[in-house]
C-alpha angles and dihedrals in degrees: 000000000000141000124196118209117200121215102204087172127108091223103069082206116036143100090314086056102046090057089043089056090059104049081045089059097053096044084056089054095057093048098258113128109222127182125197118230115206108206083207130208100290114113108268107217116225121241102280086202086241098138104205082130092077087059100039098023090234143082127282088219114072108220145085102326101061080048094056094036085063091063097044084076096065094030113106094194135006132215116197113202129193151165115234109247113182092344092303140080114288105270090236090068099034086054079047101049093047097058097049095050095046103048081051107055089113086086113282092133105041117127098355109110131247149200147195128218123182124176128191140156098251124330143007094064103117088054099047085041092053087046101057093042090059082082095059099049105048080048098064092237124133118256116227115210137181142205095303130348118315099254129126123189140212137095090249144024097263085050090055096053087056084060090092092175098040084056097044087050081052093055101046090045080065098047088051100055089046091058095043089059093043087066104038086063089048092058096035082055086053098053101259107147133200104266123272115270119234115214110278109263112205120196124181118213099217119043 
């Protein structure tokens, strides 16, 4: 089983790392490979609406989030991380994620947890948090959670490792979504199956 982390930060190695590389150890620990994806520092384009990912299953636009789309299929969970930029997620990451979401909504994501990380120096986390989650949750995937809300502070990386309980939330996020994957394949082993889908039903609010 496999987790993929998500680094929605600019610094492939900052704050949102550091508190990747935590949650990865203790999935490693519990026998679960992770990789972290960095989104990188080239402009993200934001979804034009055009809708040619319907037809090929992949984005119009030819960067880093069809590369990343080809790994959602044999990802088992999936951990967004992000600084807080204006008391929300960084927009690299929330053009990203947009995309993403958007190109697999025939299902990728269905049924394999997710998480949200977000790390800053002092406020605007539980808005940039609550953002990011939307995604899961329109995308019928379960929504792994900790001890308190995945958040981590400090202005750098070495700040960040003095946060003792935003690393331990870390941690135990980790440990939740190993054992999360651990029972869904063991329903899965016993037969249990996702839940049948009804046909979508669209209603417009104005008419």
């Amino acid at each position: 089983m496999k987790v993929l982390l998500v680094n929605g930060s600019p610094n492939k190695e900052g704050c949102t790392y550091t508190a990747l590389c935590e949650i990865a150890g203790a999935l490693n620990k519990n026998g679960i490979e992770s990789e972290i994806f960095h989104i990188g520092t080239s402009p993200i384009s934001g979804c034009m609406a055009c809708g040619s990912c319907f037809k090929s299953g992949k984005c119009a636009v030819n960067d880093c989030v069809n590369d990343f789309a080809a790994m959602t299929k044999t990802a088992d969970g999936f951990i967004f991380g992000s600084p807080v930029h204006f008391a929300s997620a960084s927009g690299g990451l929330t053009s990203f994620m947009d995309r993403v979401f958007f190109s697999n909504m025939r299902g990728v994501f269905r049924g394999k947890p997710a998480a949200a990380i977000v790390s800053c120096r002092r406020g605007g986390a539980t808005a940039s948090f609550d953002q990011l989650n939307k995604y899961f949750s329109i995308s019928q995937m379960p929504i792994v959670t900790s001890q308190y809300w995945n958040m981590v502070h400090g202005h750098t990386p070495e700040d960040v490792r003095k946060d003792l309980e935003g690393l331990q939330t870390m941690r135990t996020l980790g440990n939740n979504m190993a054992w999360l994957l651990k029972c869904i394949k063991a329903g899965k082993e016993s037969g249990i199956e996702l839940p049948e889908l009804e046909e979508r039903v669209i209603t417009n609010f104005i008419r």
